[in-house]
N, C-alpha and C positions, 0 to 999 in steps of 0.2 A: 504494500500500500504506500502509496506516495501522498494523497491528500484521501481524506473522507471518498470521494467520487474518480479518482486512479488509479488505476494501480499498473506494474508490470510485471511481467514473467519472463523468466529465461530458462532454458531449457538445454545441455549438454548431453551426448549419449556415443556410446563409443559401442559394435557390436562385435565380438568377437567372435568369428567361426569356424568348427573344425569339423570335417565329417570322412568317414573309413571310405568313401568314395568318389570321388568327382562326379558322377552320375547325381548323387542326391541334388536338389533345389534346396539354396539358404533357408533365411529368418526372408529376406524379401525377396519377391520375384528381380526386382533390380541387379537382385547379387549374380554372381554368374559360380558356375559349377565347378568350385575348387577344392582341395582340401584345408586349405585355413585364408583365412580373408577377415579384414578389419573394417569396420563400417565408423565413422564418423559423422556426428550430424547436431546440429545446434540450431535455437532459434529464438526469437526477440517478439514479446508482443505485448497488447496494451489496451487495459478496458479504459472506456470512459462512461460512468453514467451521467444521462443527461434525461431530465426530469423521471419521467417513467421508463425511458429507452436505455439500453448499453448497448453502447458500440465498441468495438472490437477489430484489432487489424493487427497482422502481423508476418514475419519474415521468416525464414528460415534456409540453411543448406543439407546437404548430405555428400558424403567423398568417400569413392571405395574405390578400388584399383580401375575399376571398369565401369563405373559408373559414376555421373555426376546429377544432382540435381541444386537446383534454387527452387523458393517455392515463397507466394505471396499471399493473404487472405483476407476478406474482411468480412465480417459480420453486423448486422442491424437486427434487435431485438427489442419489439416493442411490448410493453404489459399493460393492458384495459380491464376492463369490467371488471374494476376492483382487486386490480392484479391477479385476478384466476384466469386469465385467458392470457396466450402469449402467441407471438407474433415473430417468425425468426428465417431473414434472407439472406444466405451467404453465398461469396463467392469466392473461386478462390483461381489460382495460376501457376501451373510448374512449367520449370523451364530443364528437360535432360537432355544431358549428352551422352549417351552410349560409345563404348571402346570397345575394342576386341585385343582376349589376349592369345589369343590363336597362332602357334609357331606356324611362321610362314606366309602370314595374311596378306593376303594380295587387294583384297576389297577396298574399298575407301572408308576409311575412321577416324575422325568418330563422326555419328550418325546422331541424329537429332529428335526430340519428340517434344511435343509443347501439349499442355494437358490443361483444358478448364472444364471447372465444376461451378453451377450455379444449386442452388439446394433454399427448399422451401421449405419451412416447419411449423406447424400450429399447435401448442400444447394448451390443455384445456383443465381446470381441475370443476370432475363433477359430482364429489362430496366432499367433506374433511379428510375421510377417509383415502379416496380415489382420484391419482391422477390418469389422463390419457395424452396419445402424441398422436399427432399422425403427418407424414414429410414427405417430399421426394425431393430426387437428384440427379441432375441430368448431366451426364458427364460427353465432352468430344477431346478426342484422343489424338492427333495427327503427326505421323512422322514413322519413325524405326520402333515395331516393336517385338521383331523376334529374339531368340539370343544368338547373340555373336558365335558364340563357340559351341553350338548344335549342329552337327551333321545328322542328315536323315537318308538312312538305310534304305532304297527304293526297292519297287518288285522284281527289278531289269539284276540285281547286284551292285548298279553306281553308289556312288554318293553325290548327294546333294546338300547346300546349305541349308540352312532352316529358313523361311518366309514367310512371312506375315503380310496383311494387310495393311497399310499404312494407314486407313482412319477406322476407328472404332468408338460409336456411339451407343454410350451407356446408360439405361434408365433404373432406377431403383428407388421403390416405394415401401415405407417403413411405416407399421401401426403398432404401438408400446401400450400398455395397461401397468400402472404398478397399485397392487393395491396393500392398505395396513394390516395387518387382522389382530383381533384387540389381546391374543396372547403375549404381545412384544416381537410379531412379526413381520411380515410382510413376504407379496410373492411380486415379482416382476415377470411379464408376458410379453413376446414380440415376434412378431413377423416380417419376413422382408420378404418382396416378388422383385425379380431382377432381371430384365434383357436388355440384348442389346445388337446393333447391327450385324453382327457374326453367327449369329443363330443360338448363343448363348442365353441358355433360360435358367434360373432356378429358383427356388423355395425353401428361407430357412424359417424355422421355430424353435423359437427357445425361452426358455423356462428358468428362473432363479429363485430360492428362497432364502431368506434371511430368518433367521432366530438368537435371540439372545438367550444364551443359557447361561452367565451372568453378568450381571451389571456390568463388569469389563470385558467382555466376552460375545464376539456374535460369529454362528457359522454361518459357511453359505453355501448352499447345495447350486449343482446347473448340470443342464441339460442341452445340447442343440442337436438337431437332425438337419442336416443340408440335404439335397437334392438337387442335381445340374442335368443339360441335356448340353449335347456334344455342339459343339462350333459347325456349321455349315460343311467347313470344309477337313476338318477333320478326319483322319483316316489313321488306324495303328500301322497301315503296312501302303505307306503311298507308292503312288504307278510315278513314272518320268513324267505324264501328261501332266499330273497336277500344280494347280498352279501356285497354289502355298503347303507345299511339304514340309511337317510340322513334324516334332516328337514332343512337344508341349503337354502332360499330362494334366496342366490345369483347364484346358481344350475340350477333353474327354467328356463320355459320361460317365456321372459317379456319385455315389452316396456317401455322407459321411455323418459321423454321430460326436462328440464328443460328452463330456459327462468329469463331474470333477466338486472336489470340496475346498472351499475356504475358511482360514480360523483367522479372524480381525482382533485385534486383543487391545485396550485403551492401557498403554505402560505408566502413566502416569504415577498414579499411585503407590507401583511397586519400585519406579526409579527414582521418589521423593524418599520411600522407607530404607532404597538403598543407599542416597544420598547424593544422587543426582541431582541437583536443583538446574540447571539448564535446561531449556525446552517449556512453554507453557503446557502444551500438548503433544506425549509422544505414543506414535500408534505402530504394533507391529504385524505384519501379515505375513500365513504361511500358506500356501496354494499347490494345490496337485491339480491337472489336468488328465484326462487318458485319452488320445483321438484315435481314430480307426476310419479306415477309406474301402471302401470296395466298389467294383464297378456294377454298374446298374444297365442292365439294357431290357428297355420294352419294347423296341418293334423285333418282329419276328423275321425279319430281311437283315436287321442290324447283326455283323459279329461283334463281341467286345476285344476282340485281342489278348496278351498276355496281362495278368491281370498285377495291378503295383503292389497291392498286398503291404500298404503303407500304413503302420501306425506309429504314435508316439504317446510319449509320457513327458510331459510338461510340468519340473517343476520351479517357484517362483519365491522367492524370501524377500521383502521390502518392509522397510522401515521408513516412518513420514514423521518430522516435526515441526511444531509450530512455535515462532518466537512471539 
């Protein structure tokens, strides 16, 4: 906070990653398929409230061997009727440059993508108990967006680079329910529908609950089921014909579920009796996740190909204070 009605944020992160095979895909699709790679990224922003409105804008980077981006946004949020009704337009703009670290590269790099999102949100509260959202987000994508260092294995025996589209237009509508319930809980509900010019569809759900089992203490249960349909043009095993030969598994069709516990803990109390006195407020969280992928095919002309047979176990320890 800088006055009553400012404030700013800053934000550093550094990703470290290492995985047993260059085939695996990072923490971000940005990252390209190596076995260790370092992500950097930082960013600058700034509410202001103005009467019942907060506005919002800010800056940011990210720097990894092979990818670059900047990124810019701003938000308008108005609150009427009593402050139960909210009103929220954002936009936002990235600027990447894609590299390749491919022995031998002949192609020209690096390669460019320019990304806006405009996004609509209306939250509503319609009891004490009950709030609701409901948004969308229309995203246009233009520029390089396969990976550099994918070759795709054809039916002939060549190889080919990997191709993509260069513009891809994304729509995704999101409806949130959280509601109290008077044992010291609460459940959160949400849905998203999601397509977009590639032939890409899907449907998540997902489910959170919160309980306090003591006063310093709250778990939290979740839930999600994903559901995608394959890209247009997609194929596990492409001909020479095709015009964007892909091995992109995020492309595919595929189901996925994830499921997982959190324990949120208020420290305060215990780091005053151990004689900590810094921090007004220290909270500590300890988080499992488990995800699991399988392929999903409903037409009866579709094959699904070799299947990824991807799961993982996510887990996450953070600590937040407040001065």
């Amino acid at each position: 906070a800088i006055t009553e009605k400012t404030s700013l944020a800053l934000n550093y992160g550094v990703d470290a990653i290492s995985s047993a095979s260059w085939k695996i895909d990072a923490v971000t699709s940005a990252s390209r398929r190596a076995r260790e790679e370092t992500r950097y990224s930082g960013g600058l922003g700034i509410n202001q409230i103005v009467g019942k409105a907060t506005v919002s804008a800010g800056v940011g980077v990210s720097r990894e061997d092979n990818y670059n981006s900047d990124y810019a946004y701003a938000t308008l949020a108005q609150d009427f009727n009593k402050r139960n009704s909210t009103v929220a337009l954002s936009v936002s703009k990235a600027w990447d440059d894609i590299y390749s670290t491919k022995v031998g590269e002949s192609r020209a790099f690096p390669r460019s993508k320019d990304t806006s999102t405009i996004g609509l949100n209306f939250t509503q509260t319609l009891t004490p108990w009950t709030v609701a959202a409901i948004g969308h987000e229309y995203t246009m994508a233009e520029g390089y967006q396969a990976h550099p260092e994918n070759v795709v294995y054809l039916t002939d025996g060549t190889y080919a680079d990997e191709v993509h589209p260069e513009n891809r237009y994304r729509n995704a509508s999101v409806l949130r329910i959280n509601q109290y319930l008077p044992w010291r809980g609460a459940l959160h509900a949400d849905y998203r529908y999601y397509y977009d010019s590639w032939g890409v569809g899907s449907n998540t759900i997902g489910l959170k609950y919160y309980q306090y089992l003591t006063e310093d203490l709250i778990i939290r249960l979740r839930g999600r089921f994903y559901s995608q349909e394959a890209a247009e043009f997609y194929s596990w095993n492409p001909a020479p014909s095709d015009s964007y030969p892909t091995i992109d598994g995020k492309l595919r069709e595929f189901d996925s579920l994830m499921y997982g516990v959190k324990f949120i803990y208020n420290a305060t109390k215990a780091a005053r009796k151990a004689g900590i006195a810094f921090g007004e407020k220290i909270n500590l969280d300890l988080k499992w996740d488990g995800y699991q992928q399988a392929d999903a095919v409903t037409s009866a002309t579709q094959v699904a190909g070799p299947s990824t047979g991807l799961k993982a176990n996510i887990v996450q320890v953070g600590l937040g204070m407040e001065f």
